[in-house]
C-alpha positions as CSV (number, residue, x, y, z in Angstrom):
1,X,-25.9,-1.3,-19.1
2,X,-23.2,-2.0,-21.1
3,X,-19.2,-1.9,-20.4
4,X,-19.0,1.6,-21.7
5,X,-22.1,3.0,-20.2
6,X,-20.8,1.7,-16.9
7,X,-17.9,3.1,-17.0
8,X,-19.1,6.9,-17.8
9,X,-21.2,6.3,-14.6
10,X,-17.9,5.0,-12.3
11,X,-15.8,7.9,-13.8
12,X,-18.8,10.7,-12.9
13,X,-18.9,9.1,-9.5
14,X,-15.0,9.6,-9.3
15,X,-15.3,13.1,-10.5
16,X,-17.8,14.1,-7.7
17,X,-14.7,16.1,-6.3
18,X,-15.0,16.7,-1.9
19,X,-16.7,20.2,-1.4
20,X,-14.3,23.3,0.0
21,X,-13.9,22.0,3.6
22,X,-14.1,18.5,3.0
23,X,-11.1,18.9,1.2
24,X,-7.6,19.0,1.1
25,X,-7.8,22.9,0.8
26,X,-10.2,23.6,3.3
27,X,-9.0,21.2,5.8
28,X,-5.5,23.2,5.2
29,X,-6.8,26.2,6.1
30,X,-8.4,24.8,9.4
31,X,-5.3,23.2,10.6
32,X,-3.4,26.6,9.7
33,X,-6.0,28.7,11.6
34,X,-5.9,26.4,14.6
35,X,-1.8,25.6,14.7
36,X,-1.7,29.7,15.1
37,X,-3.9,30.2,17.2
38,X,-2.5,27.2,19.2
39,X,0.6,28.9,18.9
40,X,-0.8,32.0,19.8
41,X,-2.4,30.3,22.9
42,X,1.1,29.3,24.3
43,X,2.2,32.7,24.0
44,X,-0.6,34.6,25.8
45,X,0.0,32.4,28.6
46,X,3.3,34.2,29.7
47,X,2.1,37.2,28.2
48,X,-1.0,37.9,30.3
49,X,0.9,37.4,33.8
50,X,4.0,39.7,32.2
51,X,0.9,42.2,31.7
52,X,-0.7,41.7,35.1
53,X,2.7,41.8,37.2
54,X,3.4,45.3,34.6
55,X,0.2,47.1,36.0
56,X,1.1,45.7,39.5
57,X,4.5,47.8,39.3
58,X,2.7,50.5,37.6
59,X,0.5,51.6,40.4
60,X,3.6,51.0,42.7
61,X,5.4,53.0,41.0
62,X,3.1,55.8,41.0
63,X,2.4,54.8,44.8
64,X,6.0,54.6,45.7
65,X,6.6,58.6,43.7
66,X,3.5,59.8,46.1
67,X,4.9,58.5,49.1
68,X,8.2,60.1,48.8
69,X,7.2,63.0,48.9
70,X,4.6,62.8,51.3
71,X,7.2,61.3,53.4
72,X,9.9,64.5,52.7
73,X,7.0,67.1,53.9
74,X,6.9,64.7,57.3
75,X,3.6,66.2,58.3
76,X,-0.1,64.3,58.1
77,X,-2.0,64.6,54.7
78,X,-5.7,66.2,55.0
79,X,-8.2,63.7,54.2
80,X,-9.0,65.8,51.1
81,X,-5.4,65.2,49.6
82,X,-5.5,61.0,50.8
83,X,-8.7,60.7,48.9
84,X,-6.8,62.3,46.2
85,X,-3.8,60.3,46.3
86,X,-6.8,57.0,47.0
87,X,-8.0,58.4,43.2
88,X,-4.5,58.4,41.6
89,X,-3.6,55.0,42.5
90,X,-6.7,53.1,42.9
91,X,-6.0,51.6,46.5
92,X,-7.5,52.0,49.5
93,X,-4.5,52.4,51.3
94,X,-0.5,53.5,50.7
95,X,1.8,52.6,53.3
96,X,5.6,53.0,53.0
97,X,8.4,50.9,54.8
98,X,11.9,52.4,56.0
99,X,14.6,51.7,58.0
100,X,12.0,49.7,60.0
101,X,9.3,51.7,60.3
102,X,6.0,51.8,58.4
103,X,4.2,55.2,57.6
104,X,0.7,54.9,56.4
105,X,0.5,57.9,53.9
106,X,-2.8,57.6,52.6
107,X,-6.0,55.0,53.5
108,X,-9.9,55.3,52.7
109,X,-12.2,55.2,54.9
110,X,-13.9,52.5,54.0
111,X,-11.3,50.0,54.2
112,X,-12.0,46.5,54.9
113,X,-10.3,44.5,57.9
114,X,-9.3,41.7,55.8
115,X,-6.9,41.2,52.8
116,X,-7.5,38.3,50.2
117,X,-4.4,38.1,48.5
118,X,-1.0,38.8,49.4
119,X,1.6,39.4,46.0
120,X,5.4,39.8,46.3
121,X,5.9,42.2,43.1
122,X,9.4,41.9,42.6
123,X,10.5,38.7,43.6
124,X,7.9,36.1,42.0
125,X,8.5,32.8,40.0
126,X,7.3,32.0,36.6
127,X,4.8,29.4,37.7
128,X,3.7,31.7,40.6
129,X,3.1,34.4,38.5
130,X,0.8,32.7,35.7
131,X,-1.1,30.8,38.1
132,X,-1.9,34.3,40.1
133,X,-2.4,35.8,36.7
134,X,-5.3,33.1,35.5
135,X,-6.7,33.3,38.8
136,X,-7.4,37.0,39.3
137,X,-8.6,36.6,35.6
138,X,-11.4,33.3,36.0
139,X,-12.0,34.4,39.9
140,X,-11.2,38.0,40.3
141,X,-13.4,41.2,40.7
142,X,-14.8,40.9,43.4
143,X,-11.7,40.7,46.0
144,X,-9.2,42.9,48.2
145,X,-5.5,42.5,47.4
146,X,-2.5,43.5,49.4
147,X,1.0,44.3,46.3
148,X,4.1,45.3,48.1
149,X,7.7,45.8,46.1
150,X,10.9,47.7,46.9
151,X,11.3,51.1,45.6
152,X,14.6,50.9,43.1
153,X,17.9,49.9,44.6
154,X,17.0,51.4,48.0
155,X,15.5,49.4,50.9
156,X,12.0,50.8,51.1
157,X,8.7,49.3,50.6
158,X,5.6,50.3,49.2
159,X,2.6,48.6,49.9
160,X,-0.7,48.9,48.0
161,X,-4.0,47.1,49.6
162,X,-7.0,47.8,46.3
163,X,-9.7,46.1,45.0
164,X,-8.6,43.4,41.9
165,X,-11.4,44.8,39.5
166,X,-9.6,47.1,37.9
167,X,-6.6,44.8,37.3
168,X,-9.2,42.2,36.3
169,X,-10.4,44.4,33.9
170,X,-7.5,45.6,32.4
171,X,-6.5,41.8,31.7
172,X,-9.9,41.0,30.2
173,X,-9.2,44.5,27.5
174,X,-5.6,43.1,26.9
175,X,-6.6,39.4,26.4
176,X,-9.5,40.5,23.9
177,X,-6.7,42.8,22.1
178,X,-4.3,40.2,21.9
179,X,-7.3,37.0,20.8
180,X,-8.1,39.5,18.2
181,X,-4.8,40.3,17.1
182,X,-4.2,36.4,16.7
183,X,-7.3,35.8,14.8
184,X,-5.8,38.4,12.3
185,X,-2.4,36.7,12.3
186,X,-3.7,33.6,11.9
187,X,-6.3,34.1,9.4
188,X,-3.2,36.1,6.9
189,X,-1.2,33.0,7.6
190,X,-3.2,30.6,6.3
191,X,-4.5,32.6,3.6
192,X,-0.7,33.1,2.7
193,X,0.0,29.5,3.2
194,X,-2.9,27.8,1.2
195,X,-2.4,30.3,-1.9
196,X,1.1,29.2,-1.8
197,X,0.2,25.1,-1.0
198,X,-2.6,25.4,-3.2
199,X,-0.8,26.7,-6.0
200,X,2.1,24.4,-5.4
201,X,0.3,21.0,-4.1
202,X,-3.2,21.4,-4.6
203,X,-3.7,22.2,-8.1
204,X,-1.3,19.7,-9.5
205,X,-2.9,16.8,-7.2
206,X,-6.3,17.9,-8.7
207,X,-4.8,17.5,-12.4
208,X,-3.3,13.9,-11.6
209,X,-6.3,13.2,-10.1
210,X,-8.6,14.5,-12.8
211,X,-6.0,12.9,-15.8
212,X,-6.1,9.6,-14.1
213,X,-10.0,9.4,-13.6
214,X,-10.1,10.9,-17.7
215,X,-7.7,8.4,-18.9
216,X,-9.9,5.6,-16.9
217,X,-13.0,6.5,-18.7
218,X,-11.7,5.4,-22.4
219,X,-7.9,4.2,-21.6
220,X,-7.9,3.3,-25.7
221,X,-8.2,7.6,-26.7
222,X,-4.8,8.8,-27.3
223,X,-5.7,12.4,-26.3
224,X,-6.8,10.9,-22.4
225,X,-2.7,10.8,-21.9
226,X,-1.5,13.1,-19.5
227,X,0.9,15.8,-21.0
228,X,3.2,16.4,-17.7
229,X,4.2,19.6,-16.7
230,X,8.1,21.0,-17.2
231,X,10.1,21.1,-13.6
232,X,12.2,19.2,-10.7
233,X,9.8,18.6,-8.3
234,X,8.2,15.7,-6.9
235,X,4.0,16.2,-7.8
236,X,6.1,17.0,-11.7
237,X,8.3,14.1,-11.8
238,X,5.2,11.7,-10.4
239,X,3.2,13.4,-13.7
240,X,5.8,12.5,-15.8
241,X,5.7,8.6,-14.5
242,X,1.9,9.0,-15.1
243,X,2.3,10.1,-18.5
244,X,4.7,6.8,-18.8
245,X,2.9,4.4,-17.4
246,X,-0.6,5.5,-19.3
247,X,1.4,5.8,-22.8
248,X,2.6,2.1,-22.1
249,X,-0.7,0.7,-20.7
250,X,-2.2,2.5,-23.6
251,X,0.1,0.3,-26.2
252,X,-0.1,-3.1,-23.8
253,X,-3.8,-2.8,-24.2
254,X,-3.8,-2.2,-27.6
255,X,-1.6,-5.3,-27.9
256,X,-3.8,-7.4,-26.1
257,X,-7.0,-6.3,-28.2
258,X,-4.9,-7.3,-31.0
259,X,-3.6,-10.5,-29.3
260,X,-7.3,-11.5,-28.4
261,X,-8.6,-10.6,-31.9
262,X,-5.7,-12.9,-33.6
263,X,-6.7,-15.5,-30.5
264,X,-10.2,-15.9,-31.6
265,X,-9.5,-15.7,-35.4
266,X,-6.2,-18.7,-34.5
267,X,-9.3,-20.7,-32.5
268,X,-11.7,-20.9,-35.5
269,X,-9.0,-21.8,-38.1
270,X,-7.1,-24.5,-35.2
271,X,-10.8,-26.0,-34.6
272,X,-11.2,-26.4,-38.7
273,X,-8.0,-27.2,-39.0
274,X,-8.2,-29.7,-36.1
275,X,-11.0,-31.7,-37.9
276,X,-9.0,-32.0,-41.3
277,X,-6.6,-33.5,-40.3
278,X,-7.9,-35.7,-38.2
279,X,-10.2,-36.8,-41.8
280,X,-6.5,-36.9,-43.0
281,X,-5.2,-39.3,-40.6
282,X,-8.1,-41.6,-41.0
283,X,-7.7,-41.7,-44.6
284,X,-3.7,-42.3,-43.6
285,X,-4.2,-44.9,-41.1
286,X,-5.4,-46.8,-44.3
287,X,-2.0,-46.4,-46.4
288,X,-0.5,-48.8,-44.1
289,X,-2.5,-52.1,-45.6
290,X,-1.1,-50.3,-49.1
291,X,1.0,-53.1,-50.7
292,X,3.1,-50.3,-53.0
293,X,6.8,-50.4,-50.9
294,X,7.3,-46.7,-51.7
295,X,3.9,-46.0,-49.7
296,X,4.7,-47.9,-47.0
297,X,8.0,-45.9,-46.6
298,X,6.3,-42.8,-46.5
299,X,3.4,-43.9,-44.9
300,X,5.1,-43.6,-41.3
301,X,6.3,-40.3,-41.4
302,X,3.3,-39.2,-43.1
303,X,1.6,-40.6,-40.0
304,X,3.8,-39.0,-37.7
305,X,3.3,-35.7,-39.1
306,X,-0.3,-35.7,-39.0
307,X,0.1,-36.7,-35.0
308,X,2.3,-33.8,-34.4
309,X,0.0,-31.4,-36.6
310,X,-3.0,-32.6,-34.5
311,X,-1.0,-32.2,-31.0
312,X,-0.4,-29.1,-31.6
313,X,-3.8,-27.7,-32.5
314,X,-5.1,-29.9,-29.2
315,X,-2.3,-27.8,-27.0
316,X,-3.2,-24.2,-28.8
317,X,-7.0,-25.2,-28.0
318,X,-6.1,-26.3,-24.1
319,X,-3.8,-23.3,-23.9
320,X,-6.8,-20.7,-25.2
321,X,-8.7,-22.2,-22.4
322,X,-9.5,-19.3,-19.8
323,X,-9.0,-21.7,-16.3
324,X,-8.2,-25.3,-15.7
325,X,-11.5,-27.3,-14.3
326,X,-10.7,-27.8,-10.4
327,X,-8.8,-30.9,-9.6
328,X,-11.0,-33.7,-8.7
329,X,-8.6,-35.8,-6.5
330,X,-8.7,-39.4,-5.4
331,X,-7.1,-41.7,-4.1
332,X,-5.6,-43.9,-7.0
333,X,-2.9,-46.4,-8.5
334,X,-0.2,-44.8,-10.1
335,X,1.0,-47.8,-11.5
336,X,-2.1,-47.9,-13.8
337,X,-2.0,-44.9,-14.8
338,X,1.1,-45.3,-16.4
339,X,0.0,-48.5,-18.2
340,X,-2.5,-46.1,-19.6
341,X,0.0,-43.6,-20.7
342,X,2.1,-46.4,-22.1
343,X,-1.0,-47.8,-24.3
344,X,-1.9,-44.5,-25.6
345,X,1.6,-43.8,-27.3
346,X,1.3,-47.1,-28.7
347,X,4.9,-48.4,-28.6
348,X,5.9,-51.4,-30.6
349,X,8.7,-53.5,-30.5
350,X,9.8,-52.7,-33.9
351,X,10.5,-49.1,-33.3
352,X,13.3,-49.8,-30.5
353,X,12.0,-47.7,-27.6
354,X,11.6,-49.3,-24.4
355,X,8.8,-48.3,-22.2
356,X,10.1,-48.9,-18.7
357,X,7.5,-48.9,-15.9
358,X,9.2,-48.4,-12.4
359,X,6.3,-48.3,-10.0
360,X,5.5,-50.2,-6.5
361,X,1.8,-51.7,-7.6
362,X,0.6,-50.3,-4.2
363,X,1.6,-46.8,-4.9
364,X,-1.2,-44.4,-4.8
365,X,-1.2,-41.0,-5.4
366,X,-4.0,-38.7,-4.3
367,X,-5.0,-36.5,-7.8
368,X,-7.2,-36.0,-10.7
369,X,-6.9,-38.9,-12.7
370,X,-7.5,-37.2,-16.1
371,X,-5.1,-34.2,-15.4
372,X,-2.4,-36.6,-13.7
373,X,-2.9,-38.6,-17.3
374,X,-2.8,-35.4,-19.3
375,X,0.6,-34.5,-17.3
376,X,2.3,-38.1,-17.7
377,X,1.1,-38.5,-21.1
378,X,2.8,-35.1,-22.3
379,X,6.1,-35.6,-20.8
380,X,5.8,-39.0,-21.9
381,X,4.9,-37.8,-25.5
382,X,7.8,-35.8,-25.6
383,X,10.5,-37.9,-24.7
384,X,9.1,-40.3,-27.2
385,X,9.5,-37.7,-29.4
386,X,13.0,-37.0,-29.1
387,X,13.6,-40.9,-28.8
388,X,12.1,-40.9,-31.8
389,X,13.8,-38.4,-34.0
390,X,17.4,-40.3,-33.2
391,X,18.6,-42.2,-35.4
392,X,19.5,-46.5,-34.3
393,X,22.9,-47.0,-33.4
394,X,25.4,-48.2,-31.0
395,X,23.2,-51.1,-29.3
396,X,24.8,-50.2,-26.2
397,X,22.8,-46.7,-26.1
398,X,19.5,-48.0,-25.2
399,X,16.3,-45.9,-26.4
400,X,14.2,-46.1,-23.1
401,X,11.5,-44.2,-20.9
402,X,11.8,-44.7,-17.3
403,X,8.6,-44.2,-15.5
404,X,9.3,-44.3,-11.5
405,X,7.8,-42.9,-8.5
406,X,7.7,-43.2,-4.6
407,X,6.2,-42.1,-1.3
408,X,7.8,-39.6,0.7
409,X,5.6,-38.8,3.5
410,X,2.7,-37.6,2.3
411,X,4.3,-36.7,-0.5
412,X,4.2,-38.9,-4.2
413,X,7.5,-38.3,-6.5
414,X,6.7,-38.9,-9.9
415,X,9.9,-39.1,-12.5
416,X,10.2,-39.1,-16.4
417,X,13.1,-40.4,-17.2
418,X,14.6,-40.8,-20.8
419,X,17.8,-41.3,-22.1
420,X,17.3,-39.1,-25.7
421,X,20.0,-36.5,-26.6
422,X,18.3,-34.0,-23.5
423,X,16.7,-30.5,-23.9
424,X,18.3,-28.1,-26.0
425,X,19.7,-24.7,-24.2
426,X,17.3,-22.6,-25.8
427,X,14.4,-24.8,-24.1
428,X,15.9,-24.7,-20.9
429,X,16.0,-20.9,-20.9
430,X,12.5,-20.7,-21.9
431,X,11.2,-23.9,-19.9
432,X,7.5,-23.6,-19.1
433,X,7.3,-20.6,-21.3
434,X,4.1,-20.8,-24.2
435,X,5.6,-20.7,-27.6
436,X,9.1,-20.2,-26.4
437,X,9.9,-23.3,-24.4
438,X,9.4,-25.8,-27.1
439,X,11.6,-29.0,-25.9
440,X,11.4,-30.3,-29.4
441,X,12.3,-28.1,-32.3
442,X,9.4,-26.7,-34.3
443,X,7.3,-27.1,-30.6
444,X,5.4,-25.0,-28.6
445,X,6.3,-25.3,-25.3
446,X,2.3,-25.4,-24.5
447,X,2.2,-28.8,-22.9
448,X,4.6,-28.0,-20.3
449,X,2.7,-25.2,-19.8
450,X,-0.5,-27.1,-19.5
451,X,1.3,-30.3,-17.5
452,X,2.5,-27.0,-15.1
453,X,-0.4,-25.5,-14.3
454,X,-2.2,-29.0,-13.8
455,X,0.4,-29.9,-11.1
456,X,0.5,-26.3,-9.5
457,X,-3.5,-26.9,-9.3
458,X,-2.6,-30.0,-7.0
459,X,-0.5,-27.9,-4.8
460,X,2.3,-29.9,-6.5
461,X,5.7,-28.8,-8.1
462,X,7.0,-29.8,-11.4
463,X,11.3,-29.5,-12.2
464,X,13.7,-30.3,-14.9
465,X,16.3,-32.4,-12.9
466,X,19.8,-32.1,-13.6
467,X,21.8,-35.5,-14.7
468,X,25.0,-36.5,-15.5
469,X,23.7,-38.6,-18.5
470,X,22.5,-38.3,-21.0
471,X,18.5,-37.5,-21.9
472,X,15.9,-35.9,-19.9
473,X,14.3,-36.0,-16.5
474,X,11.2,-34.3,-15.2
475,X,10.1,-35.0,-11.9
476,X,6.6,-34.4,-10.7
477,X,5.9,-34.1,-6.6
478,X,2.0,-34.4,-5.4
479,X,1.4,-33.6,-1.7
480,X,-1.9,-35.4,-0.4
481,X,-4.5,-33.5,0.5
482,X,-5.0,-32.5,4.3
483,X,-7.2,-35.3,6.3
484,X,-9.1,-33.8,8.8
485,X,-9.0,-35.2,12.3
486,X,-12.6,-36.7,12.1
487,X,-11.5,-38.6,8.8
488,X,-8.5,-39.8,10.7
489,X,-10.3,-41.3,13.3
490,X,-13.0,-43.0,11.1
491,X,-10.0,-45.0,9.5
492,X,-8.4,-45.5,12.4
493,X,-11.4,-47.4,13.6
């Protein structure tokens, strides 16, 4: 399956959009449904023991009207007109307190010796009352109640003993009313709420969403960018920065298909161009034995100009390099090493630059040999360089690179001393920069790229160090590598 092919498939896996309630609509809905009815929840609570103690005071008050008057007429009821007054209330029995005395005015004849519940009408707490309420509604219906409460501003009583099933009842009607009623409410709410959210949050999440998973599939089509929508508001302004950011990731990665076309093409031409000139400096290394005096002037420079040429092919070939190979670090003499470094740039005594070698023979340094060489060797290379490019003087102003180092710790300071006419400003801006960092001019700033990323691969740091005098001064700080405690004991022993 190829890159393009793969992609269709991610970007139809992305578009498999959640279902109704697995998504941010339906779940919206639920919550909205649930946060009323929650609401409507704490609401019937008070509500349903306001209704109960209501009913309560309703059939006293109709109690309390009949036993008035019965009590004006001061003469016993037939049992006729009791059972009537019985019918009116719903109790079994009426009784009416006054000025201390307590007048039963009506009772059934079936009335039970025992009362289960005893409730204070007008003078009952909050808590009291909900509590009573929720228990005459889960346990009622099936119990005798006693409900007493003073009649208005004056000091008589009426008491009402009657069965709880009727009450019960009356609170199972109301709360089915009142769950219904909710249900309603809530339902219009959320149906009011997620038209407005989904018109206001929904839809333009989907569109992001569906213009990022579009612009993913082919990120190179022009018409894939998102055209945002007009407004203030925060899901418009994040369109607007999506729009943005795809219209410049659109261009960068049109750049870097460019860049990596004109890579490959600059590879082909650097390796063919690589291996004439380095037919050109063979056939030049042969100049030298020319007797003519006007070759052997230009020979030199000639010489020197085909060494440049092929450095910097060798740098844009290491630079086009995807990944350094992994260090692989031993223990080894510095000291050497810079011998080696010394031999390669092939110093001579008749060119005037000292080569100055400032290492304890002992010193070892725990790296790659090659990339350590490849690091000394370019800084060296460039000092030599500018060394080179001065022109002989006051004999006083030595030409010289200064090759030094120490242990700190487990720490090895490297230093690359030289005492040319130091980087230029431009360099130091750009230092460790490709192509802009150059420290000589027509450079390319690659090998202190390269030399960088060498040393950061040893966990190392590489600096440009600041001096009084004149030249320039690298220094180069390798950390050993951690010995575990088994190793540690094996040389210990």
């Amino acid at each position: 399956m190829d890159q393009k092919a793969e992609a269709e498939h991610g970007q139809r896996a992305i578009e498999r959009l959640p279902g109704f309630f697995r998504g941010l609509s339906g779940r919206l809905l639920a919550l909205t449904v649930v946060f009323v009815m929650l609401a409507e929840v704490l609401i019937f609570v008070p509500s349903i023991a306001s209704m109960r103690l209501r009913w309560l005071q309703d059939h006293l008050a109709i109690a309390a009207a009949a036993g008035v008057v019965i009590d004006g007429l001061q003469a016993e009821l037939p049992p006729s007109v009791q059972a009537d007054t019985l019918l009116a209330t719903g109790a079994r029995a009426i009784v009416l307190r006054k000025d201390g005395t307590s007048r039963l005015i009506a009772v059934s004849e079936d009335m039970p010796g025992e009362v289960d519940g005893h409730y204070d009408v007008g003078h009952t707490a909050l808590v009291a009352t909900v509590s009573d309420a929720f228990d005459t509604l889960l346990f009622g219906g099936s119990r005798l109640i006693r409900a007493y409460g003073t009649l208005g501003d004056t000091d008589m009583v009426v008491e009402l003993v009657m069965p709880d099933e009727p009450l019960r009842r009356a609170m199972l009607v109301y709360a089915r009313n009142v769950f219904a009623i909710s249900l309603v409410i809530s339902l219009i709410t959320a149906g009011l709420i997620y038209v407005s959210i989904n018109r206001m949050m929904i839809r333009p999440v989907r569109r992001l969403t569906n213009s990022m998973s579009d612009f993913s599939a082919d990120p190179s089509d022009p018409a894939r960018i998102m055209v945002p929508d007009t407004g203030g508001d925060e899901l418009t302004i994040a369109g607007q920065h999506l729009a943005a950011m795809q219209t410049e990731l659109q261009r960068t990665l049109k750049q870097q298909k460019n860049l990596a076309d004109l890579g490959l093409a600059v590879s082909k031409i650097n390796h063919d161009m690589r291996n004439i000139l380095a037919s050109a400096q063979l056939i030049s290394d042969r100049l030298v034995d020319v007797d003519d005096p006007m070759v052997r002037n230009f020979a030199p420079k000639l010489l020197r100009t085909i060494d440049r040429a092929v450095g910097y092919t060798n740098e844009v070939l290491s630079y086009g390099q995807t990944t350094e190979a992994e260090p692989k670090r031993r223990r080894l003499p510095l000291a050497a090493l810079a011998r080696e470094v010394r031999d390669m740039l092939g110093l001579d005594a008749a060119g005037g630059i000292e080569f100055v070698i400032a290492i304890d023979p002992g010193l070892e340094v725990d790296a790659d040999s090659e990339q350590l060489f490849r690091v000394i060797n370019n800084l060296c290379r460039n000092a030599h360089q500018a060394l080179a490019s001065m022109i002989p003087g006051d004999p006083s102003l030595p030409r010289r690179i200064t090759v030094s180092a120490e242990r700190r710790g487990t720490v090895v300071a490297i230093s690359v001393d030289d005492t040319g006419p130091g980087m230029p400003d431009k360099a130091r801006e750009n230092l460790f920069r490709p192509f802009r960092g150059g420290v000589r001019s027509g450079g390319t700033g690659l090998g202190l790229v390269i030399a960088r990323e060498l040393v950061l691969a040893h966990g190392g740091t590489i600096a440009l160090v600041e001096k009084s005098t004149p030249g320039t001064e690298f220094r180069i700080e390798i950390p050993d590598r951690p010995v575990s405690l088994h190793d540690y004991r094996q040389r210990r022993s």
